[in-house]
C-alpha beads as a LAMMPS data file, in Angstrom:
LAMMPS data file: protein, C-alpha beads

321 atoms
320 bonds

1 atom types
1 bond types

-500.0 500.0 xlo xhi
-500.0 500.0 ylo yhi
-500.0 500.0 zlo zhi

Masses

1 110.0

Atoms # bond

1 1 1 -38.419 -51.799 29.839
2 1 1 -41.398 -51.425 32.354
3 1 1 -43.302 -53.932 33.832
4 1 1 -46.382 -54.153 31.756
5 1 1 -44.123 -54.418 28.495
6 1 1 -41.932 -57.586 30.518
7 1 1 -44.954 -59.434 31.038
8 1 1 -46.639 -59.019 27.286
9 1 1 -44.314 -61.139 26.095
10 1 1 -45.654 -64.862 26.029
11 1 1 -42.553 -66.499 26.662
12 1 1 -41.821 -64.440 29.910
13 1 1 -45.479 -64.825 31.027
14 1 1 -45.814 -68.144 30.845
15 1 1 -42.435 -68.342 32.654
16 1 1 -42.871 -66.504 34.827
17 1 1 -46.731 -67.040 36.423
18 1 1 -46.086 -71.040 37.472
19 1 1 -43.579 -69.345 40.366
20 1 1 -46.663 -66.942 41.622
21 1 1 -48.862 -67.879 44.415
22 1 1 -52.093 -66.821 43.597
23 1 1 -51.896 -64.445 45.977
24 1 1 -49.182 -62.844 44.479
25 1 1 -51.349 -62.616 40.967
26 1 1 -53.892 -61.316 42.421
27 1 1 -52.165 -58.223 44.061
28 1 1 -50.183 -57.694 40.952
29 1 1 -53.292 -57.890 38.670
30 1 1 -54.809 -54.636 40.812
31 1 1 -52.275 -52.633 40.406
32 1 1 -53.543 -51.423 36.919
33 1 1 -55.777 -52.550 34.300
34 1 1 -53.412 -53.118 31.773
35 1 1 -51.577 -55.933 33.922
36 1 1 -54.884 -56.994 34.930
37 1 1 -55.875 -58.103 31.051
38 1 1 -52.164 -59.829 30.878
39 1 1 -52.659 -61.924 33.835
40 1 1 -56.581 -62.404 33.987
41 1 1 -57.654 -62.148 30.371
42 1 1 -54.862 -62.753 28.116
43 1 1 -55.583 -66.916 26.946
44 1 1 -52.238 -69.329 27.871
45 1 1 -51.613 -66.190 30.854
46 1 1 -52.235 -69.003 33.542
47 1 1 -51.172 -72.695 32.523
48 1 1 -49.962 -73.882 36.157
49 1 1 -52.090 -73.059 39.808
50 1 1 -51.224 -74.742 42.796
51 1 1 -54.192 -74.533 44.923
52 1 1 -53.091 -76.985 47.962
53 1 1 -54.496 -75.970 50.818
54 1 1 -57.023 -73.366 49.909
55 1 1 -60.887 -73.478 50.916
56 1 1 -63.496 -74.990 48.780
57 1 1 -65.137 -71.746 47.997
58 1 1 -61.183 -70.219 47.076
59 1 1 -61.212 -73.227 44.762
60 1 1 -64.637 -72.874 43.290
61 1 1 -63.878 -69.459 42.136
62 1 1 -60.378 -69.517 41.060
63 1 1 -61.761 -72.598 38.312
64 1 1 -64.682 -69.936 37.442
65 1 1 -62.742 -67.472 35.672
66 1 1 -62.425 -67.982 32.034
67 1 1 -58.555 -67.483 31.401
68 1 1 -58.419 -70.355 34.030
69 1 1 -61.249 -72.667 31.948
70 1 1 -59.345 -71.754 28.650
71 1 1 -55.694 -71.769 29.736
72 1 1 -55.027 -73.743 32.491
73 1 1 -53.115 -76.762 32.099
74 1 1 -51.305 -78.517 35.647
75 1 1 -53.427 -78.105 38.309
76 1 1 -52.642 -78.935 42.180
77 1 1 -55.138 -79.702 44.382
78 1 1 -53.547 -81.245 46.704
79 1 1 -55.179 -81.444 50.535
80 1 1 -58.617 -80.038 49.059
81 1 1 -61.859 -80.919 49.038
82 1 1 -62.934 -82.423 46.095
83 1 1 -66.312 -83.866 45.498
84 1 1 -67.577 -86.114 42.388
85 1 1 -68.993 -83.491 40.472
86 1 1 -65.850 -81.338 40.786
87 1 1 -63.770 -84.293 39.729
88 1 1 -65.855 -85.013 36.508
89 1 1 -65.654 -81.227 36.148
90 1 1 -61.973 -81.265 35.962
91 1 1 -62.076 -84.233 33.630
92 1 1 -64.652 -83.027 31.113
93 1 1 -64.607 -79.117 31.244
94 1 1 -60.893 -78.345 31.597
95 1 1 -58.064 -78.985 29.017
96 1 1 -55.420 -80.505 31.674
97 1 1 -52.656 -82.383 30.983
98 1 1 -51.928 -83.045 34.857
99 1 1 -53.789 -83.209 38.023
100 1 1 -52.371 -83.966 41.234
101 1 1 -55.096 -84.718 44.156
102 1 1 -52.694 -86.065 47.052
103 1 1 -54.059 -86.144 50.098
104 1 1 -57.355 -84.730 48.591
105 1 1 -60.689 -86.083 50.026
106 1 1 -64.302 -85.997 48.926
107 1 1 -64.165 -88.067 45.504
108 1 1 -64.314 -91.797 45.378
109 1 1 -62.560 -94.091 43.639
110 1 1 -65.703 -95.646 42.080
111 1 1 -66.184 -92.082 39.815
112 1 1 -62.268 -92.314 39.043
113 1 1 -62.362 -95.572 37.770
114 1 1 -65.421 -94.495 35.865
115 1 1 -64.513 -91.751 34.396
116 1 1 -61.133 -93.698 33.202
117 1 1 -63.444 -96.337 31.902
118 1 1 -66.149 -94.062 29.891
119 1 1 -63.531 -91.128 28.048
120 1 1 -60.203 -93.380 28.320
121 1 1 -60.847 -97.051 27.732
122 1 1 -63.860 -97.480 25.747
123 1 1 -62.984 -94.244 23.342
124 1 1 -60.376 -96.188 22.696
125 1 1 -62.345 -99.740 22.291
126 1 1 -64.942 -97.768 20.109
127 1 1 -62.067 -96.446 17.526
128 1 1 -61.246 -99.731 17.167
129 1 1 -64.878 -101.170 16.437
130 1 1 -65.636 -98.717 14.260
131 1 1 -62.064 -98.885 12.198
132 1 1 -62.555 -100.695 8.946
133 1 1 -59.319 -102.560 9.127
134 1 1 -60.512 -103.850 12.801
135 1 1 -62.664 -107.064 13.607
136 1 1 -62.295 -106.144 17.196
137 1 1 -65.419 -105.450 19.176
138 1 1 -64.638 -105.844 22.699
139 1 1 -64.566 -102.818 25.534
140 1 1 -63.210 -102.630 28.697
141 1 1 -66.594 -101.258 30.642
142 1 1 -66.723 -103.661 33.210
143 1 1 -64.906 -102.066 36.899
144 1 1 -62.302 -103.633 38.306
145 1 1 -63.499 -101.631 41.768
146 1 1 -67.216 -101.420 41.640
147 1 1 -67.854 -104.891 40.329
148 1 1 -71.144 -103.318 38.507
149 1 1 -71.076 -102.604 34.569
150 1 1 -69.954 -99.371 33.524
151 1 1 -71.463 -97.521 30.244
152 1 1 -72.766 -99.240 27.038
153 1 1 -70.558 -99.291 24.751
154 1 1 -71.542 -96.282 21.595
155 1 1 -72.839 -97.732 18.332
156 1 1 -72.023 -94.823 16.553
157 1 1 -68.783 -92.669 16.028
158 1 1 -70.785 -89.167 16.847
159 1 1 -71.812 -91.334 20.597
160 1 1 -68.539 -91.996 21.467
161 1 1 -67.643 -89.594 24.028
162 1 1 -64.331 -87.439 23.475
163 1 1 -61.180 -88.092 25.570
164 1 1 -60.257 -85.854 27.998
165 1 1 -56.427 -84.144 27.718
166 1 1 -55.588 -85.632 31.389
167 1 1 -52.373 -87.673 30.849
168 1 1 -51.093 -87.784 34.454
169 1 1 -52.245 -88.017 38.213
170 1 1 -51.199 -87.379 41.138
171 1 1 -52.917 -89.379 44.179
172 1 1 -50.389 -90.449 46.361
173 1 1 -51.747 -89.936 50.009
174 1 1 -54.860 -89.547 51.709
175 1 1 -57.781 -91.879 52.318
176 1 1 -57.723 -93.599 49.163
177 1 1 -53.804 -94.195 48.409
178 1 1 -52.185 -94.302 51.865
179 1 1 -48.268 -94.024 52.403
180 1 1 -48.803 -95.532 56.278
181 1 1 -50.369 -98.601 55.516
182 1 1 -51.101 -101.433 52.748
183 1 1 -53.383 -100.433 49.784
184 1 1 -54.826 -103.100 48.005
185 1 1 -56.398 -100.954 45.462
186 1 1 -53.051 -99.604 44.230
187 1 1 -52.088 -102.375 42.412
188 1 1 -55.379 -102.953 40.533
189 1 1 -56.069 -99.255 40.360
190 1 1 -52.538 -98.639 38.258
191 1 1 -52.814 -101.818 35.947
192 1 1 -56.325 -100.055 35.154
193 1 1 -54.757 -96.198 34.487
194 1 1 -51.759 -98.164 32.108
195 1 1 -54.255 -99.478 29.823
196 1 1 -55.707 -95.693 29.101
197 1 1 -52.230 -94.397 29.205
198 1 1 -52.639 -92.538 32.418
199 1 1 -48.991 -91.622 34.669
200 1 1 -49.749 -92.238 37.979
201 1 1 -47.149 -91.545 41.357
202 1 1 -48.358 -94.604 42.787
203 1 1 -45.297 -97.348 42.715
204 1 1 -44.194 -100.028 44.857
205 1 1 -41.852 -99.312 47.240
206 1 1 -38.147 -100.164 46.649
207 1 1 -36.797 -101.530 49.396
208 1 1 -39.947 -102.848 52.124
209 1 1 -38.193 -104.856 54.887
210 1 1 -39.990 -107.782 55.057
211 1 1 -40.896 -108.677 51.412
212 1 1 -43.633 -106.934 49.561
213 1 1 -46.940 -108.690 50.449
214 1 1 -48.868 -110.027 47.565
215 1 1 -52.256 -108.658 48.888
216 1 1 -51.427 -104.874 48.137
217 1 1 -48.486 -102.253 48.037
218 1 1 -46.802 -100.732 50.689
219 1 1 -46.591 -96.815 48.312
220 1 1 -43.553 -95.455 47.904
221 1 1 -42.534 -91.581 48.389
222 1 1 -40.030 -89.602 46.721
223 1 1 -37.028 -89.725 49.156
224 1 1 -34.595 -86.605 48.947
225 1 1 -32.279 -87.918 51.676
226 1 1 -28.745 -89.797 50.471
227 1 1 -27.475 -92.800 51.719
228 1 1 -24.759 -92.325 54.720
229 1 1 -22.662 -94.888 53.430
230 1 1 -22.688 -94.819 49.188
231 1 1 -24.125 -91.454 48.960
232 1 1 -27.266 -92.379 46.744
233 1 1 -30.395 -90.965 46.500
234 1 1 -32.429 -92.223 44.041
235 1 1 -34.415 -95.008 46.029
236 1 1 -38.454 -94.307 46.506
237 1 1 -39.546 -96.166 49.501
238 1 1 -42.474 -96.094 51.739
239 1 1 -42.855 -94.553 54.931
240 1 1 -42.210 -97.355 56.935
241 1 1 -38.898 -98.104 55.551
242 1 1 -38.048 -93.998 55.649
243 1 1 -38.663 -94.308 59.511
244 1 1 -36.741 -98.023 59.777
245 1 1 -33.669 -96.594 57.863
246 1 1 -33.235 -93.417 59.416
247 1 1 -31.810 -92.700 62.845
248 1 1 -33.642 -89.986 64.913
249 1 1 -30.531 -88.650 66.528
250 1 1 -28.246 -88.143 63.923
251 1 1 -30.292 -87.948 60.935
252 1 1 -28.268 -90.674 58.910
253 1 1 -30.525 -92.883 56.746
254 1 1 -29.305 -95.691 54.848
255 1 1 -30.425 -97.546 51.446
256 1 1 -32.024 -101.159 51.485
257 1 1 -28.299 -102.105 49.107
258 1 1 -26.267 -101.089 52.423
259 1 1 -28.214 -102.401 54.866
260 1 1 -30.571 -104.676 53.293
261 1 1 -31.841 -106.362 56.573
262 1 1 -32.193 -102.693 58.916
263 1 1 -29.552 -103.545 61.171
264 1 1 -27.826 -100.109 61.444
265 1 1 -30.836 -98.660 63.527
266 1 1 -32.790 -100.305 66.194
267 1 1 -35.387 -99.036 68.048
268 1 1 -34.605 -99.369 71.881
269 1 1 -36.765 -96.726 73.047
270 1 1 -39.941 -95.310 71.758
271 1 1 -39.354 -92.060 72.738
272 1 1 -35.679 -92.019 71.172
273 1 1 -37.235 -93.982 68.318
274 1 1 -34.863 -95.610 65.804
275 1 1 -31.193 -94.851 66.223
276 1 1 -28.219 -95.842 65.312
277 1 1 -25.516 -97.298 67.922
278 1 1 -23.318 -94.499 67.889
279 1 1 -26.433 -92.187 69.267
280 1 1 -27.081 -95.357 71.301
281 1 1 -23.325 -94.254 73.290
282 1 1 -24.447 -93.237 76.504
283 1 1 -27.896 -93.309 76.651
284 1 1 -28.785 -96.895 75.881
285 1 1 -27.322 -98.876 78.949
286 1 1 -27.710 -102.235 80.633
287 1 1 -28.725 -102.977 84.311
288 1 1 -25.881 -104.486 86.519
289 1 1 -28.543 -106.202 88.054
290 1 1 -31.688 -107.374 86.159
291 1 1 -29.595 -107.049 82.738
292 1 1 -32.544 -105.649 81.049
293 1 1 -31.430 -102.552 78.344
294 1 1 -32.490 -99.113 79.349
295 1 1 -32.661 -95.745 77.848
296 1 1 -30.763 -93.356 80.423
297 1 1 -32.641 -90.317 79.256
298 1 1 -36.303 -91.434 79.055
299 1 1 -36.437 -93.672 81.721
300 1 1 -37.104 -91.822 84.814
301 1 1 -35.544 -93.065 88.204
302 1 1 -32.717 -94.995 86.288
303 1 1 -28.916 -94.559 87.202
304 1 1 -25.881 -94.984 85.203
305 1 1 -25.664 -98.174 86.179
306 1 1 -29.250 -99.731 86.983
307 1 1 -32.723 -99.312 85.745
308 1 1 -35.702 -97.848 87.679
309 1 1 -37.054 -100.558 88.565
310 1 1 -33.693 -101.986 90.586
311 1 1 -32.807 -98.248 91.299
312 1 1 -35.934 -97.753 93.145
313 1 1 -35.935 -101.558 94.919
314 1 1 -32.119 -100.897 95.972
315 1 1 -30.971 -104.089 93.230
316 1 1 -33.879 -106.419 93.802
317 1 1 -34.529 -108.014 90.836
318 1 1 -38.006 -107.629 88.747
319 1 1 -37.763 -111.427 88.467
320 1 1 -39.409 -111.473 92.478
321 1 1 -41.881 -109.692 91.211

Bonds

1 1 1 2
2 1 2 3
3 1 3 4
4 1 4 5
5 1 5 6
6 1 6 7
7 1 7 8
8 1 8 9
9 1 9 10
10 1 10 11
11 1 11 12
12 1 12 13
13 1 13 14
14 1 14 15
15 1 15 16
16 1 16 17
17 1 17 18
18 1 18 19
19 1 19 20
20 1 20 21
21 1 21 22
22 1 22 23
23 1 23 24
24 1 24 25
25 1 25 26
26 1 26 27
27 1 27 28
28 1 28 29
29 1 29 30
30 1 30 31
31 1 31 32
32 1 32 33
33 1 33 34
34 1 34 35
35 1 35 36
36 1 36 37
37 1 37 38
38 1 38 39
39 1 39 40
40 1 40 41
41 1 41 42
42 1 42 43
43 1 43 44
44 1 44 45
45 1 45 46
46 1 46 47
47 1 47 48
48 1 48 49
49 1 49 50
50 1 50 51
51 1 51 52
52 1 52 53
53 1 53 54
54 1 54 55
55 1 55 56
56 1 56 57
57 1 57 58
58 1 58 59
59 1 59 60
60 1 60 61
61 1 61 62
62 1 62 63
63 1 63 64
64 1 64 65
65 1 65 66
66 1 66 67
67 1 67 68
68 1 68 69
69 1 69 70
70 1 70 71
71 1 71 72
72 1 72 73
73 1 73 74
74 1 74 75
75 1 75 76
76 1 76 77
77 1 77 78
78 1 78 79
79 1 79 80
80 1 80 81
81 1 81 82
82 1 82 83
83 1 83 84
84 1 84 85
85 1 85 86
86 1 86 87
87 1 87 88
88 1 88 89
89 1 89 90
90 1 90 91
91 1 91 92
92 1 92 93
93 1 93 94
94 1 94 95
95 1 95 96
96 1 96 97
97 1 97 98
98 1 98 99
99 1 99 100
100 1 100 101
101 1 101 102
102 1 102 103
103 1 103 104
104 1 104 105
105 1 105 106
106 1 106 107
107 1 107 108
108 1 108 109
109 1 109 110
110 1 110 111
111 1 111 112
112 1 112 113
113 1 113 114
114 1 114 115
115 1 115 116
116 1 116 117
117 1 117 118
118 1 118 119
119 1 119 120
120 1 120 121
121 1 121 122
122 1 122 123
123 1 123 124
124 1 124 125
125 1 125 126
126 1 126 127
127 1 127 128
128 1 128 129
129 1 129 130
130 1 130 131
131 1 131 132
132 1 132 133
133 1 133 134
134 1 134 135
135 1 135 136
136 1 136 137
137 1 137 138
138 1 138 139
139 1 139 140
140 1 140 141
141 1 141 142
142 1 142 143
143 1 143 144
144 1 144 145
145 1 145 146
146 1 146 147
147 1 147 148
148 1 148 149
149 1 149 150
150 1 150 151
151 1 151 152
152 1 152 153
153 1 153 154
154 1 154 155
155 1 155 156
156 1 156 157
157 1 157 158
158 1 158 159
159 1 159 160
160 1 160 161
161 1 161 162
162 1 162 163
163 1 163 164
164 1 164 165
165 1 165 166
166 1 166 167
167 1 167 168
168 1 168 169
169 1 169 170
170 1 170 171
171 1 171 172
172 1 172 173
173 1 173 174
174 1 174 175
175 1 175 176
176 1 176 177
177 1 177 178
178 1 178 179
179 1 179 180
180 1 180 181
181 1 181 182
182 1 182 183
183 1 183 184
184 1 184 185
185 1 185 186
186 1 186 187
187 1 187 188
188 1 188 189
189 1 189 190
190 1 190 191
191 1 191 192
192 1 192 193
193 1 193 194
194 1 194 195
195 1 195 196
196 1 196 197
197 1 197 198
198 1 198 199
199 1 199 200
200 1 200 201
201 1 201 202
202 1 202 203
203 1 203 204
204 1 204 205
205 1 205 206
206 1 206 207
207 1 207 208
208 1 208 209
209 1 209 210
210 1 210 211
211 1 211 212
212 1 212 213
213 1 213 214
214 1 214 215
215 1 215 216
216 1 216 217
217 1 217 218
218 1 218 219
219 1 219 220
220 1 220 221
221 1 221 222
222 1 222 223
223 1 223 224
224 1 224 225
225 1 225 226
226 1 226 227
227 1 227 228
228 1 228 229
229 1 229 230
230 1 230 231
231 1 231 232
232 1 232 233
233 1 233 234
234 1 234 235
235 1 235 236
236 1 236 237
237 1 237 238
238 1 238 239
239 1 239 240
240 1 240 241
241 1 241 242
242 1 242 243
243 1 243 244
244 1 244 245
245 1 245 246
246 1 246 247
247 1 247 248
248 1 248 249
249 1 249 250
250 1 250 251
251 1 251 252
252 1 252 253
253 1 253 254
254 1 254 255
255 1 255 256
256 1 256 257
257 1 257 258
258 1 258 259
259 1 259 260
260 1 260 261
261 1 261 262
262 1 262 263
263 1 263 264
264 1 264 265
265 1 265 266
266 1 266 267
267 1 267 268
268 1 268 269
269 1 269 270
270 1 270 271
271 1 271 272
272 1 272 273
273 1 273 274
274 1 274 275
275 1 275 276
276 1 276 277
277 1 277 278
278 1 278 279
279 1 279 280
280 1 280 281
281 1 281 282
282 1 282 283
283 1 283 284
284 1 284 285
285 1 285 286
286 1 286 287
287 1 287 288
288 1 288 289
289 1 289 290
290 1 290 291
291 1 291 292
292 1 292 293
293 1 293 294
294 1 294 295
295 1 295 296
296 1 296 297
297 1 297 298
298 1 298 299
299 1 299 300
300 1 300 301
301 1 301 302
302 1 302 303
303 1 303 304
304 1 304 305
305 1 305 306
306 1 306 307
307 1 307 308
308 1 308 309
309 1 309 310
310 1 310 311
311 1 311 312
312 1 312 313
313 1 313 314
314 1 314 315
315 1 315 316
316 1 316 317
317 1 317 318
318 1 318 319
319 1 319 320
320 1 320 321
């Protein structure tokens, strides 16, 4: 069986073409016309395109071809530019079920939480107005973010506007969701995509040492490392705690249930960062003299036995000083 007659088959096209960078589909669609109309032209041929990293203008013309507009289903986008326009674009003019925008920048949160609001939440307030069985009138227009009023509400069943096919998102990252620091929007911003039945990567993280502050969420991200001493892996935590947990030297991390209070790494030296004490053997010492801890490696001047600043004041202490 050739080539061309492998890929006319739906099941091994559709298969197949998530695995392809689009690199990949491009080169293989010039190599002859008849592969070209599978993987350009043929509807349902391209259902999946991870387009992280690529230029705006890559972007822009990859979404302009029609087997894209028609087929296309999970989109990544992750790292691009994105403005407003695109991002209504994407919502309105494309049938996906998920788009993942981590780390993207451009968009606002403002024309998220509309867009949410206008095809998600009051669709859904308008079925219920105009339902018979219903007394219900209410709508959910108002922005939690903006604090301004969103769209009027439709009158009419042919005003309502239709719901997109979006049914997850990925926006974990970036300026607007940040894994380094607190968001406060999180919280509010996930509350707001549960009502319109929106999946969102943006949870709390699992195990933040101290306790989870009430003004925001510290954003957990999927951890693939296991835990030295009970072997699991299934714990999301946030950055912080990744970097708290994990010893630099050794590469041993440990769950929040083993070591709920971070005591199996300290960090002793910045440029060491966290370690654990058996990495700490040698190279963390104490001065005979001044009894202050020292790293042995990093600390320039030191000797086995005193710190720099004795070693170079032959055992004065830094108490004189």
């Amino acid at each position: 069986m050739d080539l061309v007659s492998l890929m006319s088959n739906d099941i091994i096209l559709r298969t197949l073409t998530p695995y392809l960078p689009l690199s990949a589909l491009g080169n293989l669609a010039r190599t002859c016309s008849s592969l070209n109309d599978i993987l350009l032209c043929r509807p349902g041929a391209i259902h999946e395109l991870d387009l992280a990293f690529y230029s705006t203008k890559t972007v822009a013309k990859v979404l302009e071809m029609p087997v894209v507009r028609s087929s296309l289903r999970v989109l990544f986008l992750d790292s691009c530019f994105v403005d407003n326009e695109g991002l209504k674009s994407l919502f309105i003019e494309y049938k996906l079920r998920h788009l993942s925008l981590c780390a993207s920048y451009g968009w606002s949160l403002e024309c998220l939480t509309d867009l949410i609001e206008k095809y998600y939440l009051i669709s859904v307030s308008v079925s219920v107005e105009l339902s018979p069985s219903s007394s219900l009138s209410s709508s959910y227009a108002t922005s939690v973010f903006s604090g301004h009023s969103g769209y009027s509400t439709p009158t009419t069943e042919d005003d309502r506007p239709s719901r997109p096919s979006i049914k997850s998102l990925g926006l974990l990252g970036g300026p607007m969701f940040p894994t380094t620091s607190l968001s406060a929007t999180a919280p509010v911003f996930v509350e707001l995509a549960t009502k319109a039945g929106i999946v969102t990567d943006l949870t709390q993280c699992q195990a933040h040492f101290p306790a989870p502050s009430p003004a925001g969420w510290f954003l957990a991200e999927p951890n693939a490392r296991t835990c030295h001493t009970c072997g699991r892996a299934d714990e999301n935590l946030c950055l912080r705690c990744l970097v708290l947990r994990s010893c630099r030297g050794c590469q041993k991390f440990w769950c929040s249930k083993c070591d709920p209070t971070v005591s199996r790494t300290r960090l002793d030296c910045y440029d060491c960062g966290p370690t654990c004490e058996t990495c700490k053997l040698g190279v963390a010492n104490f001065c005979k003299f001044c009894k202050a801890k020292y790293c042995r490696v990093h600390q320039e001047g030191s000797t086995d036995e005193y710190c720099d600043w004795c070693s170079s004041r032959g055992g004065r202490s830094r108490h004189l000083y």
